[in-house]
C-alpha positions in Angstrom: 191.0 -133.8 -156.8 188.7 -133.9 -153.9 185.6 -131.8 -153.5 187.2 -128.3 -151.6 185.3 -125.7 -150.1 186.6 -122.2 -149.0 186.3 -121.8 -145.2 185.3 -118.3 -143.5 188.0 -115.8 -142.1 187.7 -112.0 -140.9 190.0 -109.8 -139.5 190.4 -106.0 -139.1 192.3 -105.3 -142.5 194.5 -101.7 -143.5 193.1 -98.9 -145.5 195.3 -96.6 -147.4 193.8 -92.9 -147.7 195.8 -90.7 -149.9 194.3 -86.7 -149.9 196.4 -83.9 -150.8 193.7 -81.8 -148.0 194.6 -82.7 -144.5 191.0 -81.3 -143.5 189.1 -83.7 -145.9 191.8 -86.4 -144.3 190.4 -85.5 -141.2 186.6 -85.3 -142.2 186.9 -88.6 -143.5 188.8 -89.8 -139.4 185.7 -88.3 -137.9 183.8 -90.9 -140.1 185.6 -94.1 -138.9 186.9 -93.4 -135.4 187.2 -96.4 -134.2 189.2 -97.6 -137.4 192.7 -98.2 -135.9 194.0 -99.7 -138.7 192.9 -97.1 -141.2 196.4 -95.3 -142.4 195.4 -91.4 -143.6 198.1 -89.7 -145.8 198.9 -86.4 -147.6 202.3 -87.4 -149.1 202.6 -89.5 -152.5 205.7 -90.9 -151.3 204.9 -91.9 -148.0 201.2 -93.5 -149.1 203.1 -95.1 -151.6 206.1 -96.4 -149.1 203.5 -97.9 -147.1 201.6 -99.6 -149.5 205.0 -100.8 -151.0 205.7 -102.3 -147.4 202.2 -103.8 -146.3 200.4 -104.7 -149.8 200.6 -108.2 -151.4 201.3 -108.0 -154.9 200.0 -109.7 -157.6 196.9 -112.5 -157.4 198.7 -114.6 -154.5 200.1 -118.2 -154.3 197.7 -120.7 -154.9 197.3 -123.3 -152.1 195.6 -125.1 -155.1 198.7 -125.4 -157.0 200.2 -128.4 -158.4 203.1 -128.6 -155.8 201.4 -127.3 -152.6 199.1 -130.1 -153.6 201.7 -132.8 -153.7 202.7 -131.8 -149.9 199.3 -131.5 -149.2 198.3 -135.4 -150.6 202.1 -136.4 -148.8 200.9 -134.6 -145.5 197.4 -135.1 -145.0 195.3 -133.5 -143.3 191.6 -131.8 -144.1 192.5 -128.1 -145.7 195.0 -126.7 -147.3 196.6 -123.2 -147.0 198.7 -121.3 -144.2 197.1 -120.2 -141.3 196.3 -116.7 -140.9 195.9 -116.5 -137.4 199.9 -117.2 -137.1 200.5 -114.1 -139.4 200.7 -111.5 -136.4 201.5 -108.6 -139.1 198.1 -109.8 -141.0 196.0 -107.0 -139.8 198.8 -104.3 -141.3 197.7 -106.0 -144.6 196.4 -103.1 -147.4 193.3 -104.6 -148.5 192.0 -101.4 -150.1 193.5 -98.0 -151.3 191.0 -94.7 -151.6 192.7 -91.7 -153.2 191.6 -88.7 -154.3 191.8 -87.6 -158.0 192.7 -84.1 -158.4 196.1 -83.8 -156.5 199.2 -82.0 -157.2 201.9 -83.6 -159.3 200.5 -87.2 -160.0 197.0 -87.5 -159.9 195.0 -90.1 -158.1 195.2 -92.6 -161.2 198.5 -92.0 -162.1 199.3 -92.9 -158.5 197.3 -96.0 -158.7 198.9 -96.9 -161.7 202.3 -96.7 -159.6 200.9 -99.3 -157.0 198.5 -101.4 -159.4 200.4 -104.2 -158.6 198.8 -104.0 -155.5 196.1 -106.7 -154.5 194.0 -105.0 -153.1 190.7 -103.4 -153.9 191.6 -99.5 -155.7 188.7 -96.7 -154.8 189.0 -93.1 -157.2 187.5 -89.9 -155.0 186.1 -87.6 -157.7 184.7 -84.2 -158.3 182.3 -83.8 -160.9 184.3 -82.7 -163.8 186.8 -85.5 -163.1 183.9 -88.5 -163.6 184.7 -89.2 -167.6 188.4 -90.2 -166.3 186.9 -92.6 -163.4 184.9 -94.3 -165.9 187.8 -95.0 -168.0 189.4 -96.1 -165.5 186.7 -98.6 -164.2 186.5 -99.8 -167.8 190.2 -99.9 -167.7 190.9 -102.3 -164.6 192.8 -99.9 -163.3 190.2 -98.8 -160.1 187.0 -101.3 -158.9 185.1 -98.5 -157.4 184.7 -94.3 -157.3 182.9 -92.2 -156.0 182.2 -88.4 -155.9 183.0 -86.4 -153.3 179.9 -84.5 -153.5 177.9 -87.1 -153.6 175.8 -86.8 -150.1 175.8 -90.4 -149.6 180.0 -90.6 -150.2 180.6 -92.1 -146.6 178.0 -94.3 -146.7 179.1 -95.5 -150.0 182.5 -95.8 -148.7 182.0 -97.7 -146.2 180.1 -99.9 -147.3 182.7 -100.5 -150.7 185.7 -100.9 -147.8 183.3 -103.8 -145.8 183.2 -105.5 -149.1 186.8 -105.1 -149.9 187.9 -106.7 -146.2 185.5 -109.3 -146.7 187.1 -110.2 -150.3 190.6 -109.5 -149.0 189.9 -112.1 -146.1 188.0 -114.8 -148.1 191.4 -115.6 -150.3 193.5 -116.1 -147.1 190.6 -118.5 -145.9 191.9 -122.4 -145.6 190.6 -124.4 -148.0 188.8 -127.8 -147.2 189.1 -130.8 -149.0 187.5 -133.9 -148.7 184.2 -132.0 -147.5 185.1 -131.1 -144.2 183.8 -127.9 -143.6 181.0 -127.7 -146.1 178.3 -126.4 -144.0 180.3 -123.2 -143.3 180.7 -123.1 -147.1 177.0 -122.9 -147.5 175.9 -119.0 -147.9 173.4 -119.3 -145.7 175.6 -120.4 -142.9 178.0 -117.5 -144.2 175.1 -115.0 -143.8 174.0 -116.3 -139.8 177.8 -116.0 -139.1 178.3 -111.9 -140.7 174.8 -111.1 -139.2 176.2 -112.8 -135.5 179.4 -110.7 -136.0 177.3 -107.7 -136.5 175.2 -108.3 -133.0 177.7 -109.3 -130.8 180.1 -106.7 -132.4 182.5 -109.9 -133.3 185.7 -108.1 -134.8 187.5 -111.3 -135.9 187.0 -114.5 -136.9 188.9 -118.2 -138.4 188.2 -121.1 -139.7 189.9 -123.6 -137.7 190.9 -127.2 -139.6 191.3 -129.4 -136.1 188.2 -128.4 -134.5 185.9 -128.0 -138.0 185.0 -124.6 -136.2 185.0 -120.8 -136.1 186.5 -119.2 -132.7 185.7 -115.6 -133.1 186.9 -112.5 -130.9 185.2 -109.6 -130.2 187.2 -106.1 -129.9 188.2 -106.8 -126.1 189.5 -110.7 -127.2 186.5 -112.3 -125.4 186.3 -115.9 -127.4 183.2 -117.9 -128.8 182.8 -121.1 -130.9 180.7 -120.9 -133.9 179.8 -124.5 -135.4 178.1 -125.5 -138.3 176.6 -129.0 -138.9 174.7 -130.5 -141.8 173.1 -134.1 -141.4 176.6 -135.7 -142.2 178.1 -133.7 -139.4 175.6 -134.6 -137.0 175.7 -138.3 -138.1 179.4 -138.4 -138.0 179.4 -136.7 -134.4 176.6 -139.0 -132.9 178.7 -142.1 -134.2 181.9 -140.8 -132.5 179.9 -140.8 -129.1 179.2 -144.1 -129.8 182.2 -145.6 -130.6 184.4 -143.5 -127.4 181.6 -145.4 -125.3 179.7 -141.7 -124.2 176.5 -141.8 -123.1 173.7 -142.8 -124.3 171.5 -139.9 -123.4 174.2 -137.5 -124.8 173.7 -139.3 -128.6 170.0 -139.5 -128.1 169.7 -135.5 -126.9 171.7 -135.1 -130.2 170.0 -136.9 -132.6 166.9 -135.2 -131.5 168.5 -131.4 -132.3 167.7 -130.8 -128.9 171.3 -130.0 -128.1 174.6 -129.3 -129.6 177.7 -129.6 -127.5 180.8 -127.6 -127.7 183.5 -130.0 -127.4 186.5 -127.4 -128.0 189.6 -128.0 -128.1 188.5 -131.3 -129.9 186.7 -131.6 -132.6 184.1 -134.9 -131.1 183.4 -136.2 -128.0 186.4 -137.8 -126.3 186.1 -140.1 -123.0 186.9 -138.5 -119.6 186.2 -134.6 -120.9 186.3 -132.5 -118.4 184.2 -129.4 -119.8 181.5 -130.0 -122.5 179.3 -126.3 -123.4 175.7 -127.3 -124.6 174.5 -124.7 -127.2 170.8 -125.0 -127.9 170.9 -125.8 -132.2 169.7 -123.4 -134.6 168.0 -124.4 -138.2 169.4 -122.6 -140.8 166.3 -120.9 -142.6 166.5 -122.4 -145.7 168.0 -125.9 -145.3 166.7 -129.3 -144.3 169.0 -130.1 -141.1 171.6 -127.4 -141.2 172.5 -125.9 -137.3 174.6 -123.8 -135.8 175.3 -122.6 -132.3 177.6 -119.7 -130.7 179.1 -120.4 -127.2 181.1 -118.0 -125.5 184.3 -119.7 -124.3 187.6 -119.3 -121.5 190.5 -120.4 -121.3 191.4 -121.1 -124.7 195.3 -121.3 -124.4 195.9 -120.1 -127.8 199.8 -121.2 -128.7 202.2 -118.6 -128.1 202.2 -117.5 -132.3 198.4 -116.9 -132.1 198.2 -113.1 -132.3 194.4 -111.8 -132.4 193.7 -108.3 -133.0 193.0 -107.2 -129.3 197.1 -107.9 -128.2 198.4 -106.6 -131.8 196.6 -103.4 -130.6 197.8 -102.8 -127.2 201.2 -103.9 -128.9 200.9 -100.7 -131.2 199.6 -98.5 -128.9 202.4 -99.6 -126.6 205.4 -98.8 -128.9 203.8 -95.9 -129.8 203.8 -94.5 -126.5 208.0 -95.5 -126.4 
């Protein structure tokens, strides 16, 4: 097979909290008030309903596998796997599951049990008698995480534990790309420029996208930027495509100095007669020998109609909510 790499993707993911004390429910709202797709419940059956409903079970289909492969060598093309940003019920997805131990009836790992077909990441809420049971559990495979409610750092904790389990829920939807297209987003330290850039501009979402070999990202309101990525075979590859559509001279020698790096959304490379090229100034990645990247806020995008980011899925739920 060709050499693949695992492209980025992030989206606002579900969390299933399941309390049998609708004030620690609410303690634990108060922490993450801006979580809208956090889902708080008190009832087995209803927690379990929705899980049921919104959870994928088991470890996934493989886009590697041996016949998404065949279509895949029969198609073309430079990754492999469905696109997540035309899965408008993506962002209902249960990436992670925090219950509570010591409830009535079925306690927290006998409800996990029920569900640990689940994928998704499985987080035990403990009291300190309860801890011997959690560890069994860990041991077990039946929970990746717990943590004590009387811990003073719990939220922290928690929060930090749900980060990792949206970024590991995300990163197996990613496409995959083959052939080495794509590599220089597979690189960590490109990964790690990207998540601390989602962190400043407060970027919510975020997609690897195979025609443009670039990340468009969304903030909460569904303003739009470009994120690109290019090693020395990206920048060689995009200087020689200037040259061959007949583009200006200036434009390749500006770029082979790393003194710009255009934007040429929605294409990939320059093409003749371009109406609107962005010029991002190029940023070294610490660490590498001619790794840039650039961010460039963009309008206008004129995302196809099946394209559903997390800004209109909102207002869509807060809509019917109101019917």
């Amino acid at each position: 097979m060709s050499s693949i790499v695992r492209q980025p993707v992030f989206y606002p993911v579900s969390v299933v909290f399941l309390d049998d004390s609708a004030d620690f429910l609410h303690a634990l709202r108060g922490f993450f008030p801006n979580a809208h797709t956090h889902h708080f419940f008190t009832s087995q059956p209803e927690a379990r309903a929705f899980i049921e409903a919104h959870g994928a079970s088991g470890a996934g289909h493989s886009p590697m596998s041996g016949e998404a492969w065949s279509e895949f060598e029969k198609r073309g093309g430079n990754a492999l796997g469905q696109d997540v940003m035309a899965d408008a019920s993506r962002f209902a997805d249960v990436a992670a599951i925090v219950v509570d131990y010591d409830m009535p009836g079925q306690d927290g790992l006998e409800f996990l049990d029920s569900v640990k077909d689940a994928n998704c990441t499985r987080i035990l809420l403990t009291g300190t008698a309860d801890e011997s049971h959690a560890v069994d559990a860990f041991n077990a495979g039946l929970i990746h995480f717990y943590l004590k409610k009387s811990d003073p750092g719990m939220t922290r904790k928690l929060a930090q534990a749900l980060g990792n389990a949206q970024r590991k829920f995300c990163a197996g939807r990613g496409h995959i790309g083959v052939h080495g297209v794509g590599a220089a987003y597979a690189d960590q330290r490109t990964a790690e420029v990207l998540e601390a850039l989602a962190q400043r501009e407060r970027i919510v979402e975020y997609y690897w996208r195979p025609e443009q070999n670039a990340v468009l990202t969304f903030d909460a309101a569904g303003n739009a930027g470009v994120f690109l990525a290019w090693d020395a075979h990206d920048w060689a590859a995009q200087c020689d495509v200037v040259t061959d559509e007949g583009g200006p001279a200036a434009l390749r020698d500006e770029m082979e100095g790393r003194r710009i790096m255009p934007v040429f959304w929605p294409n990939e490379a320059y093409r003749p007669g371009m109406e609107r090229v962005e010029f991002a100034v190029p940023q070294l990645v610490a660490g590498t020998d001619d790794t840039h990247v650039s961010w460039t806020r963009v309008d206008g995008l004129g995302l196809a109609p099946e394209f559903v980011i997390y800004q209109k899925w909102l207002l869509a739920q807060r809509d019917s909510s109101v019917l």
